[in-house]
mmCIF file of the N, C-alpha and C atoms, coordinates in Angstrom:
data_MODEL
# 
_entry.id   MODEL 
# 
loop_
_atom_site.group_PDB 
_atom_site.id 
_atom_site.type_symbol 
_atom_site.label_atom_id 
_atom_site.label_alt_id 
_atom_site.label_comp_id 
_atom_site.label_asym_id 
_atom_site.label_entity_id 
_atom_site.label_seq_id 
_atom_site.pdbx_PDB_ins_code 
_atom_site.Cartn_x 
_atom_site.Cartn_y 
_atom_site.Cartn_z 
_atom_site.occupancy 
_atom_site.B_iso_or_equiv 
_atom_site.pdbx_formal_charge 
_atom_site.auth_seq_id 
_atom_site.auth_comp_id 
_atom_site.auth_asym_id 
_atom_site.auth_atom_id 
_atom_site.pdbx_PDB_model_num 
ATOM 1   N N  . UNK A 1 1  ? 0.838  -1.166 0.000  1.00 0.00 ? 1  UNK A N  1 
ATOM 2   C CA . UNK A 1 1  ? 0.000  0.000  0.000  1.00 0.00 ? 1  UNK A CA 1 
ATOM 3   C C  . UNK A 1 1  ? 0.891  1.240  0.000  1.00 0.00 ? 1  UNK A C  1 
ATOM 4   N N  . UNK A 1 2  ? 0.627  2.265  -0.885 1.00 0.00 ? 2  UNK A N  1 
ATOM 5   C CA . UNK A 1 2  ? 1.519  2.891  -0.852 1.00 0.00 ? 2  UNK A CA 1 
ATOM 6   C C  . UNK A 1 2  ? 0.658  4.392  -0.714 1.00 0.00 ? 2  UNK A C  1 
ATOM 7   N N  . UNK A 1 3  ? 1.225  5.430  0.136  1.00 0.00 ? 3  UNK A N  1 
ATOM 8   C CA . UNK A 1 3  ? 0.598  6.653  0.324  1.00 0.00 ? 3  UNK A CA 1 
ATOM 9   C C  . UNK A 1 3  ? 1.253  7.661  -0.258 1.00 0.00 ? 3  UNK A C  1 
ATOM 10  N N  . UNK A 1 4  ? 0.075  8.897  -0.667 1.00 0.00 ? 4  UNK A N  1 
ATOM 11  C CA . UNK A 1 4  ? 0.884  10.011 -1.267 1.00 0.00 ? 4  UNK A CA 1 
ATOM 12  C C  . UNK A 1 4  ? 1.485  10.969 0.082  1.00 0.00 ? 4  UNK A C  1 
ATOM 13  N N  . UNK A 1 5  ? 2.406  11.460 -0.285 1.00 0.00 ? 5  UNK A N  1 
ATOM 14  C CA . UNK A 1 5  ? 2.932  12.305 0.812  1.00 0.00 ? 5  UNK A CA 1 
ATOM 15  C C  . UNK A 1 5  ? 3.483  13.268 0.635  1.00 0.00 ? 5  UNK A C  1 
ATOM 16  N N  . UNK A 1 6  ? 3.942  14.349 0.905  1.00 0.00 ? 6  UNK A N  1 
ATOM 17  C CA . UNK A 1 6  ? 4.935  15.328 0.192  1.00 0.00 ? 6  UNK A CA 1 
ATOM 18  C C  . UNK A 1 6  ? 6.204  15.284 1.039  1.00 0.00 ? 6  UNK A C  1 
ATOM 19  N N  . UNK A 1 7  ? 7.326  14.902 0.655  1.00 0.00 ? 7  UNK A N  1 
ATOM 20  C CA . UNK A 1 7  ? 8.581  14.503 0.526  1.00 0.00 ? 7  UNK A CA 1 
ATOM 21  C C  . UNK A 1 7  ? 8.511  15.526 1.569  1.00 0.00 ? 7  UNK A C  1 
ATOM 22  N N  . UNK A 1 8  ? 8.774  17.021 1.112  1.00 0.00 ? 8  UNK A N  1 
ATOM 23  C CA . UNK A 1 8  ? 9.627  17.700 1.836  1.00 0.00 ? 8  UNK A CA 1 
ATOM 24  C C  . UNK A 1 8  ? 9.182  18.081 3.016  1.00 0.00 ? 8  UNK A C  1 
ATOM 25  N N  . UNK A 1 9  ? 7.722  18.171 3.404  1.00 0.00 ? 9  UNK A N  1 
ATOM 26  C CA . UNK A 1 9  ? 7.316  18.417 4.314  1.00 0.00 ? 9  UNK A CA 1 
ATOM 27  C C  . UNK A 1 9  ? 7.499  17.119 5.538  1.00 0.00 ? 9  UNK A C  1 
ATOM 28  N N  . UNK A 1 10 ? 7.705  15.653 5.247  1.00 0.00 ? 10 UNK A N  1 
ATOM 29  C CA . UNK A 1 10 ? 8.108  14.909 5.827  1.00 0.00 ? 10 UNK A CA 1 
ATOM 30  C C  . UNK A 1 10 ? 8.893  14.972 6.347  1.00 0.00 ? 10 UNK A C  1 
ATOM 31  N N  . UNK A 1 11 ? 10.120 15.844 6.272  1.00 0.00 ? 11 UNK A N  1 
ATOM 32  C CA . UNK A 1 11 ? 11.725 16.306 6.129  1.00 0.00 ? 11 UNK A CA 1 
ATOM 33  C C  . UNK A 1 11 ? 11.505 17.415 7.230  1.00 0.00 ? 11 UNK A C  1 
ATOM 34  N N  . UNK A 1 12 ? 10.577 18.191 7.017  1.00 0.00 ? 12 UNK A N  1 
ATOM 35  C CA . UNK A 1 12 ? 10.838 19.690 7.812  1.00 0.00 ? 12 UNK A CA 1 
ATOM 36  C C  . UNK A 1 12 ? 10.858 19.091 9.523  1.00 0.00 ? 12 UNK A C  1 
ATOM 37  N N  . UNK A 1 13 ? 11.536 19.383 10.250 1.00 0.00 ? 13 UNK A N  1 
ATOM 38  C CA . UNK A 1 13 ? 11.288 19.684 11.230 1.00 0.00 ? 13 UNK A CA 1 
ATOM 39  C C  . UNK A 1 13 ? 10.364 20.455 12.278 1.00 0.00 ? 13 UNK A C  1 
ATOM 40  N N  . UNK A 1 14 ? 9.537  19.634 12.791 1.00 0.00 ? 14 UNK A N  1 
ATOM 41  C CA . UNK A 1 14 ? 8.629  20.594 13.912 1.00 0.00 ? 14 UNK A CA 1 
ATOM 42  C C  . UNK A 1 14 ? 9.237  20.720 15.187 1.00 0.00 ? 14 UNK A C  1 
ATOM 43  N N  . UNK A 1 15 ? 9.214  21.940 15.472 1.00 0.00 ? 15 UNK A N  1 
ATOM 44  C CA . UNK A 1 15 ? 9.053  22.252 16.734 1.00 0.00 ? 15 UNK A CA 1 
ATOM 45  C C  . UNK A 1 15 ? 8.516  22.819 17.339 1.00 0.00 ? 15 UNK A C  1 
ATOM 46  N N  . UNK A 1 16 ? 7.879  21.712 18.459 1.00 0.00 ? 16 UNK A N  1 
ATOM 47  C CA . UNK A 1 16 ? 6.989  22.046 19.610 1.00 0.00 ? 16 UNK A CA 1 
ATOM 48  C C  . UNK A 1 16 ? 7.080  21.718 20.879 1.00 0.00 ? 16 UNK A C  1 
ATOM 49  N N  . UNK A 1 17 ? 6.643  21.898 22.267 1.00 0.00 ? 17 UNK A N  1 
ATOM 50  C CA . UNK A 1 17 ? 6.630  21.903 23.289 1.00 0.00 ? 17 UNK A CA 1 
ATOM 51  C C  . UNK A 1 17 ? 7.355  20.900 23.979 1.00 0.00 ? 17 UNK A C  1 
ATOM 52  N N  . UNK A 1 18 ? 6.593  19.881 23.200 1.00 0.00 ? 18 UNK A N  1 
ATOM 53  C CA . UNK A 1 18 ? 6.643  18.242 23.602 1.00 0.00 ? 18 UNK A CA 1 
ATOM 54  C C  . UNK A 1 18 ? 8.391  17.899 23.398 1.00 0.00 ? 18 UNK A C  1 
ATOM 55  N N  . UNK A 1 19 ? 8.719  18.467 21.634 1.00 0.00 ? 19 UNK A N  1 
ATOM 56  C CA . UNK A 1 19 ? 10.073 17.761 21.513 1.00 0.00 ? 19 UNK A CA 1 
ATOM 57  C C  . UNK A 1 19 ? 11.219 19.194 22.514 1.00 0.00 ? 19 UNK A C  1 
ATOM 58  N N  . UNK A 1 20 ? 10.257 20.171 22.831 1.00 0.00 ? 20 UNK A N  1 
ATOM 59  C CA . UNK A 1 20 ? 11.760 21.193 23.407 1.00 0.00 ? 20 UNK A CA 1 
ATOM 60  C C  . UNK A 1 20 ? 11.685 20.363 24.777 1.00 0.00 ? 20 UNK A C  1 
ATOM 61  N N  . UNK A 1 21 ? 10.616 19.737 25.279 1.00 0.00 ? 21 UNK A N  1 
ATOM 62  C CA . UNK A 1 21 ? 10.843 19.034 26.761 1.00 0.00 ? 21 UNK A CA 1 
ATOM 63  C C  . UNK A 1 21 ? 11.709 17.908 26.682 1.00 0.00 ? 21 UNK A C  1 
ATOM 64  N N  . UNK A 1 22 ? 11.616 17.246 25.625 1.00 0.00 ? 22 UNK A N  1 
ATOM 65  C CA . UNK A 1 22 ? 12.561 15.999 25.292 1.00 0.00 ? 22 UNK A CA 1 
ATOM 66  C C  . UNK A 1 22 ? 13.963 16.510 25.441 1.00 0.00 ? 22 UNK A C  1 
ATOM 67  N N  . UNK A 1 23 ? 13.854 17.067 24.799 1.00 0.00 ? 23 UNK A N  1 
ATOM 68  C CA . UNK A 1 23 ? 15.498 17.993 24.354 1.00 0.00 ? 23 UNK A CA 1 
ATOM 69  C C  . UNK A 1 23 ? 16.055 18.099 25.682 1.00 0.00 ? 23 UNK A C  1 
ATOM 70  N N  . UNK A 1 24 ? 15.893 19.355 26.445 1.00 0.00 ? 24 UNK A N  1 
ATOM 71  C CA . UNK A 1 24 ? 16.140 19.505 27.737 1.00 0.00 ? 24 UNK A CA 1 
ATOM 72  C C  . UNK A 1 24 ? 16.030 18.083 28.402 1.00 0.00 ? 24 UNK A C  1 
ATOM 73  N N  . UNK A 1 25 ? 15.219 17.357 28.886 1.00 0.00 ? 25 UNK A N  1 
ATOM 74  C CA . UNK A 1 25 ? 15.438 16.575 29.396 1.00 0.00 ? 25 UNK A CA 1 
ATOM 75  C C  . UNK A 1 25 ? 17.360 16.039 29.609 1.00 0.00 ? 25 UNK A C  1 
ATOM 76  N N  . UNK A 1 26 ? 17.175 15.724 28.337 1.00 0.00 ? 26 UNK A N  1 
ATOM 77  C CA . UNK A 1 26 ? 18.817 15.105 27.907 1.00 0.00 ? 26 UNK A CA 1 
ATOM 78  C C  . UNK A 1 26 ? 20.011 15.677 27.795 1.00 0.00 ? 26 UNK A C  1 
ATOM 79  N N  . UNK A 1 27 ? 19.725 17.366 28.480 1.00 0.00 ? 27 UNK A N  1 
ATOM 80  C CA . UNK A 1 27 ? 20.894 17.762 28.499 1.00 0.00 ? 27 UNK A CA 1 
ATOM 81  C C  . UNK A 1 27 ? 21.204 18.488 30.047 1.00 0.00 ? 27 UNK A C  1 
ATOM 82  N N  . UNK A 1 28 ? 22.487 18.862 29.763 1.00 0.00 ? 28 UNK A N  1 
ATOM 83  C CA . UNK A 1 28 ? 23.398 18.713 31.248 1.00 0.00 ? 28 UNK A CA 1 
ATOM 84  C C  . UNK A 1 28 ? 22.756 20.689 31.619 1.00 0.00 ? 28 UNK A C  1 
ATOM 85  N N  . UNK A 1 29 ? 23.315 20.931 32.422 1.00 0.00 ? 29 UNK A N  1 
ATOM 86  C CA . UNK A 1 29 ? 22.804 22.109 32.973 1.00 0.00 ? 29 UNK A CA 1 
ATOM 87  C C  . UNK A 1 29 ? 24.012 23.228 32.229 1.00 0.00 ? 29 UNK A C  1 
ATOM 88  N N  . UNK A 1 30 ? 24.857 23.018 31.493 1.00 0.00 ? 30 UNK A N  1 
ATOM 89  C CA . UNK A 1 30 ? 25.623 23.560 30.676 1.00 0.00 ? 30 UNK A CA 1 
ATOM 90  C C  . UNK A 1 30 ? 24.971 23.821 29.204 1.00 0.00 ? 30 UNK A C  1 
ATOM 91  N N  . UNK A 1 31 ? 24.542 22.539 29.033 1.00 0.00 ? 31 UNK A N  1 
ATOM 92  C CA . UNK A 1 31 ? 23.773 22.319 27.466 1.00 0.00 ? 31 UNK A CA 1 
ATOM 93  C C  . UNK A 1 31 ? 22.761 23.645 27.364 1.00 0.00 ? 31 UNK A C  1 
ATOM 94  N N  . UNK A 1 32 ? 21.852 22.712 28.505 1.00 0.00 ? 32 UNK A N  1 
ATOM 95  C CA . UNK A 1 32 ? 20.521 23.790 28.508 1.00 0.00 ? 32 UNK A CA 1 
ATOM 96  C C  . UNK A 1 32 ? 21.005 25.176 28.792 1.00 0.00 ? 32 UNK A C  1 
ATOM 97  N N  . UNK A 1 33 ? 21.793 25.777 29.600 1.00 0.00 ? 33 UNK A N  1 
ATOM 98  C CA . UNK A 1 33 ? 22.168 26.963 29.257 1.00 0.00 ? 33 UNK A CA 1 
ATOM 99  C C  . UNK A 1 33 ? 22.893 27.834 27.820 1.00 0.00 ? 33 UNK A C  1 
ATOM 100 N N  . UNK A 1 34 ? 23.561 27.052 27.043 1.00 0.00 ? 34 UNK A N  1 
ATOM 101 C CA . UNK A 1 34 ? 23.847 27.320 25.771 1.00 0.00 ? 34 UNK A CA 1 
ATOM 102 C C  . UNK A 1 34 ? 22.596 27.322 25.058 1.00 0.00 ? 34 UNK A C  1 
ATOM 103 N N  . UNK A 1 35 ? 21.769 26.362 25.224 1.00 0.00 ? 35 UNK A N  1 
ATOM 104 C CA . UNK A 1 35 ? 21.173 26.516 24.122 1.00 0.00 ? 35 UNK A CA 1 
ATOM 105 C C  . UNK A 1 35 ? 19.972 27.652 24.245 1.00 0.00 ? 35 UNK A C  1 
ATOM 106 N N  . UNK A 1 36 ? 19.810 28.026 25.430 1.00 0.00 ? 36 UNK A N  1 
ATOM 107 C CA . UNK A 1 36 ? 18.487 29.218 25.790 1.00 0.00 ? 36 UNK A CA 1 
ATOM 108 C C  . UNK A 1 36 ? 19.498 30.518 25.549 1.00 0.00 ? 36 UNK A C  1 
ATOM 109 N N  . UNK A 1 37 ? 20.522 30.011 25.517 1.00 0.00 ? 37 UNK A N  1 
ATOM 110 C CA . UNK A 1 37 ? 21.906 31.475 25.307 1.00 0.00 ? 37 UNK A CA 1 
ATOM 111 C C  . UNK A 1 37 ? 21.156 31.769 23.655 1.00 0.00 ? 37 UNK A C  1 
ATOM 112 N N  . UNK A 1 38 ? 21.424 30.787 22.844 1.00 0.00 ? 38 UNK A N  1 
ATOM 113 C CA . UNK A 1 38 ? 21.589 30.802 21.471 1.00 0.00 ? 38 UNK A CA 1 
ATOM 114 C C  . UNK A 1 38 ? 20.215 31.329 21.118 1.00 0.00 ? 38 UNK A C  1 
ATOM 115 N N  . UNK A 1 39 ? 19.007 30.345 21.563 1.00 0.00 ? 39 UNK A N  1 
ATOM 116 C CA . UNK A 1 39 ? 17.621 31.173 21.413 1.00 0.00 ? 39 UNK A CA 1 
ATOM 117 C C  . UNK A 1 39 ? 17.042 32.552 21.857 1.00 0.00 ? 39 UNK A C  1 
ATOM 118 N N  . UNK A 1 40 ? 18.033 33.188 22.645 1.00 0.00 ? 40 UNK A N  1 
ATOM 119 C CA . UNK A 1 40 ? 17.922 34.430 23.149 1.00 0.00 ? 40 UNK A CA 1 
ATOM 120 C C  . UNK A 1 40 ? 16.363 34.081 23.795 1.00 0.00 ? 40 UNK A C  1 
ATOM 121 N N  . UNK A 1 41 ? 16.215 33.560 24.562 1.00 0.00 ? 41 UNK A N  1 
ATOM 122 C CA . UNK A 1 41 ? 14.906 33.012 25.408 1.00 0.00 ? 41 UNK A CA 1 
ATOM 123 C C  . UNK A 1 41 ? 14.992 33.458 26.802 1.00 0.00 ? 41 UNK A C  1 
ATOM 124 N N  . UNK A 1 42 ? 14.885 34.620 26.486 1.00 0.00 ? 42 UNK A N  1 
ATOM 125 C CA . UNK A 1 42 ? 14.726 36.067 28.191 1.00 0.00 ? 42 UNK A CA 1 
ATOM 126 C C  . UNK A 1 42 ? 13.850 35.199 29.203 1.00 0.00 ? 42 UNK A C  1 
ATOM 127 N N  . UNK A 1 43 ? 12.781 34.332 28.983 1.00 0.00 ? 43 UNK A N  1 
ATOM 128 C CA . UNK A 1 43 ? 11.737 33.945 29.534 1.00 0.00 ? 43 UNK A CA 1 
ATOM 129 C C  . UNK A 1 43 ? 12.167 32.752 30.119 1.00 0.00 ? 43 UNK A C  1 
ATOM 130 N N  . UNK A 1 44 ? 13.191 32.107 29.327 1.00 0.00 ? 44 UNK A N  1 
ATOM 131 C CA . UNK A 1 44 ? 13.917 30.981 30.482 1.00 0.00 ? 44 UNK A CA 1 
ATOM 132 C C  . UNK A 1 44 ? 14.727 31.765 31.982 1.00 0.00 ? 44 UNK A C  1 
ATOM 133 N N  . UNK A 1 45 ? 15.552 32.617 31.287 1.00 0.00 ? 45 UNK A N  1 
ATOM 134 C CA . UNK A 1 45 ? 16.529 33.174 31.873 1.00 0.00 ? 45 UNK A CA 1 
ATOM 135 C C  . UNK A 1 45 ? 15.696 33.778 33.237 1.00 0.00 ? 45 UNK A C  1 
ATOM 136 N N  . UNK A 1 46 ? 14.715 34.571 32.868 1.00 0.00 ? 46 UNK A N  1 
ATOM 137 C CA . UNK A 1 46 ? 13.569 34.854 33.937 1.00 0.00 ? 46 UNK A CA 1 
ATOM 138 C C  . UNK A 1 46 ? 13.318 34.462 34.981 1.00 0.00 ? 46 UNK A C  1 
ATOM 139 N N  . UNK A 1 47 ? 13.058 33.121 34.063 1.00 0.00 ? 47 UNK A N  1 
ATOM 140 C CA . UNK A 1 47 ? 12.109 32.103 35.445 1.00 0.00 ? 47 UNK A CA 1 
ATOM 141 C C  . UNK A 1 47 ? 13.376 30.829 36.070 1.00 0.00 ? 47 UNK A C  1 
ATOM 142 N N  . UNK A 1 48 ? 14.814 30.723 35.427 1.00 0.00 ? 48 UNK A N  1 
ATOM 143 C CA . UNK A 1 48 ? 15.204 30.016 36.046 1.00 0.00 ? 48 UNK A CA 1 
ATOM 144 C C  . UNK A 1 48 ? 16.909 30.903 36.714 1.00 0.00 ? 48 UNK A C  1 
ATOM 145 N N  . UNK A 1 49 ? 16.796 32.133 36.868 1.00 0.00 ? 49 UNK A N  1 
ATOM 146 C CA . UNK A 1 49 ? 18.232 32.749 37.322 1.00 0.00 ? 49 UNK A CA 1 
ATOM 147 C C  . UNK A 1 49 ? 17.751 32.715 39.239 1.00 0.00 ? 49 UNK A C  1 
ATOM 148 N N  . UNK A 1 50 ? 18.943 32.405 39.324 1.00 0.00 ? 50 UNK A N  1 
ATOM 149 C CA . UNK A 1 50 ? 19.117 31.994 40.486 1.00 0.00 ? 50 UNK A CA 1 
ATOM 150 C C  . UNK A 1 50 ? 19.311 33.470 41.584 1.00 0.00 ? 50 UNK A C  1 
ATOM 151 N N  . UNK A 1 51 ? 17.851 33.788 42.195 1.00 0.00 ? 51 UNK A N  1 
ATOM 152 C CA . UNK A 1 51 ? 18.279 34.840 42.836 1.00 0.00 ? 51 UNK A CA 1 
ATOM 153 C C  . UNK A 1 51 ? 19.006 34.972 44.216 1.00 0.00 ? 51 UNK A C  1 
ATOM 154 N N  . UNK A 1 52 ? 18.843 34.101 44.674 1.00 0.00 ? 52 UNK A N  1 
ATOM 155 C CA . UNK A 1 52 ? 19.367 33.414 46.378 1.00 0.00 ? 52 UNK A CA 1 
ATOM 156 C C  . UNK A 1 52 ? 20.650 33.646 45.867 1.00 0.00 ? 52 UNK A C  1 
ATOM 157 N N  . UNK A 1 53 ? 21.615 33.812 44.974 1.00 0.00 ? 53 UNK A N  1 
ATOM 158 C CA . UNK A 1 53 ? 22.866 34.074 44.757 1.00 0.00 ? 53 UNK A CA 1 
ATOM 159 C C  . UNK A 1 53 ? 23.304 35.609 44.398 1.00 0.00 ? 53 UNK A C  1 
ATOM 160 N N  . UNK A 1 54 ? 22.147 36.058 43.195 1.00 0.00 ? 54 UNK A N  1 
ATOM 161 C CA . UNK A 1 54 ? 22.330 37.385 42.365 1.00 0.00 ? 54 UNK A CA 1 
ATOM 162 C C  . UNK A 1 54 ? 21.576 38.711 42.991 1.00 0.00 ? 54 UNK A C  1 
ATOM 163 N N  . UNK A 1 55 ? 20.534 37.985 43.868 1.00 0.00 ? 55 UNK A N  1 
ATOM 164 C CA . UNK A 1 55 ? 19.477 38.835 44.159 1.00 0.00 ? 55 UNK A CA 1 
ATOM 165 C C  . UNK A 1 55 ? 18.851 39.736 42.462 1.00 0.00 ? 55 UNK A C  1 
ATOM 166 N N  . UNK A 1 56 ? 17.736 40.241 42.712 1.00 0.00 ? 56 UNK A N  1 
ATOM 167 C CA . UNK A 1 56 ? 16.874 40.769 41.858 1.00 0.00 ? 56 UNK A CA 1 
ATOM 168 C C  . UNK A 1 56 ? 17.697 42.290 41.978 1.00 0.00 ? 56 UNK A C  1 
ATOM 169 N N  . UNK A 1 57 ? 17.802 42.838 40.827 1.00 0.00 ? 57 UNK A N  1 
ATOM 170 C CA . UNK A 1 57 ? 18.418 44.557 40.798 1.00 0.00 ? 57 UNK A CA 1 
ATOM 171 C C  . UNK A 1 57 ? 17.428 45.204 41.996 1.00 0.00 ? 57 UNK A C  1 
ATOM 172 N N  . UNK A 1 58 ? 16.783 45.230 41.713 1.00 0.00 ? 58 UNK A N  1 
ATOM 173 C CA . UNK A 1 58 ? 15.934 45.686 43.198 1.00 0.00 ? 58 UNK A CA 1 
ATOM 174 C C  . UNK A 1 58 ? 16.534 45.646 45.013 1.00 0.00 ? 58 UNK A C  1 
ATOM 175 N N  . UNK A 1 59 ? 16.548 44.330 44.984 1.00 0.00 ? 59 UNK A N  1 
ATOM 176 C CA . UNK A 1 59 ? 17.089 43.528 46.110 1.00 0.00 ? 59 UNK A CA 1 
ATOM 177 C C  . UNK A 1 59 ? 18.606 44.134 46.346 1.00 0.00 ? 59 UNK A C  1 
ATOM 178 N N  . UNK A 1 60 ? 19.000 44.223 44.949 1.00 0.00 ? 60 UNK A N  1 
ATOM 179 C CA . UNK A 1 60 ? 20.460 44.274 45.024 1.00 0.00 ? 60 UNK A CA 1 
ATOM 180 C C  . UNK A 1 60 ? 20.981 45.663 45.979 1.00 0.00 ? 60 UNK A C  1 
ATOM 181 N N  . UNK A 1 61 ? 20.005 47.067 45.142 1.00 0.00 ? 61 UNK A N  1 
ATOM 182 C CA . UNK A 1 61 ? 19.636 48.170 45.788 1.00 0.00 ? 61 UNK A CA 1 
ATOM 183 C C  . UNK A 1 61 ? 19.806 48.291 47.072 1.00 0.00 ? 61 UNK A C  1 
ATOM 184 N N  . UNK A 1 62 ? 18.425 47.378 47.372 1.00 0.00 ? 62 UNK A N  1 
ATOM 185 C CA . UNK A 1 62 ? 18.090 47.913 48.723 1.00 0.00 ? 62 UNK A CA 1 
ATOM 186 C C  . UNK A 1 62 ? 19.234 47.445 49.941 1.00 0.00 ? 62 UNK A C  1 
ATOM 187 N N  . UNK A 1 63 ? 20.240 46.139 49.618 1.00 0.00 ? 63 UNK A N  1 
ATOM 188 C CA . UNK A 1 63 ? 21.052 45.996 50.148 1.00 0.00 ? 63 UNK A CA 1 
ATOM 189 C C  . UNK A 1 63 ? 22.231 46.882 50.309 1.00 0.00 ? 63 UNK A C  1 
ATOM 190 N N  . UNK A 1 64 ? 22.484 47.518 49.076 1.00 0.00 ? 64 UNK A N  1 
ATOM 191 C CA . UNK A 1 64 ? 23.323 48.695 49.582 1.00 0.00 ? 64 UNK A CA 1 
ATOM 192 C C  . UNK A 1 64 ? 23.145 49.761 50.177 1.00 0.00 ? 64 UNK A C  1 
ATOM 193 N N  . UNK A 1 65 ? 21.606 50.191 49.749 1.00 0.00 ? 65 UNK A N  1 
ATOM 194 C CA . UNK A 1 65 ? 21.173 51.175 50.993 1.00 0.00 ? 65 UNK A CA 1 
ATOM 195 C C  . UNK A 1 65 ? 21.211 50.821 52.558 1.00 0.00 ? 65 UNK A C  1 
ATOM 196 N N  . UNK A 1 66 ? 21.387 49.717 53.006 1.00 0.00 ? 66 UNK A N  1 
ATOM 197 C CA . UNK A 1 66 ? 21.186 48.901 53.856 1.00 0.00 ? 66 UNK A CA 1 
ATOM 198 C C  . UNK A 1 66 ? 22.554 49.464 54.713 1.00 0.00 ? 66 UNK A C  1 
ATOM 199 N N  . UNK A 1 67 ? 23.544 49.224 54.336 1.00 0.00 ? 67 UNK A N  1 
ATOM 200 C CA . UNK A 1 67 ? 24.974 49.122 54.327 1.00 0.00 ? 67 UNK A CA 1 
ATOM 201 C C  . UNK A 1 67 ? 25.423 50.792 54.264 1.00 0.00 ? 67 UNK A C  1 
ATOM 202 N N  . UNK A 1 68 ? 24.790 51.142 53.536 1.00 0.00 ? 68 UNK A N  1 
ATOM 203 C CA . UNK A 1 68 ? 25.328 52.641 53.719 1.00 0.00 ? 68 UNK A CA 1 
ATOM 204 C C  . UNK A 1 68 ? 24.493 53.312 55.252 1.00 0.00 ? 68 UNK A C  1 
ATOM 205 N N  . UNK A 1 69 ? 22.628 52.796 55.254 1.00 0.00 ? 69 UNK A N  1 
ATOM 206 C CA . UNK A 1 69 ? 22.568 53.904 57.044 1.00 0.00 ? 69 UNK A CA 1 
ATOM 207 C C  . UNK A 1 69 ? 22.915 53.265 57.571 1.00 0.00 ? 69 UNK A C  1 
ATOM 208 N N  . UNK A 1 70 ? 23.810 51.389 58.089 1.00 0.00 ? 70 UNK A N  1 
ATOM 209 C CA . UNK A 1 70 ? 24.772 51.426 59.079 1.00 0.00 ? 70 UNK A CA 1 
ATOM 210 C C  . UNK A 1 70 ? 25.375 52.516 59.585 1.00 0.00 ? 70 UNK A C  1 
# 
């Protein structure tokens, strides 16, 4: 049985949700940072920067005001 198909669209690559979760899955915490580097994906960077280390520019502020009315 043989089906019609169009070649190239068989070929194209999709991407969606499902295969960017796959993806990540399988990579190291280096990977996944290159590769949200390369996608310029602000919205990863967002939701996964580590503030308990960087604090928020805000935070950062108010800590030096902090330090200076000592």
């Amino acid at each position: 049985m043989n089906y019609k198909y169009d070649a190239q669209l068989a070929k194209t690559v999709i991407d969606n949700d499902d295969k960017n979760a796959l993806v990540s899955v399988g990579m190291n915490r280096y990977e996944e940072f290159a590769y949200h580097l390369k996608k310029v994906d602000v919205d990863w960077f967002n939701e996964n920067i580590r503030k308990d280390i960087f604090g928020t520019p805000k935070s950062l502020e108010e800590k030096m005001l902090r330090k200076v009315e000592y």
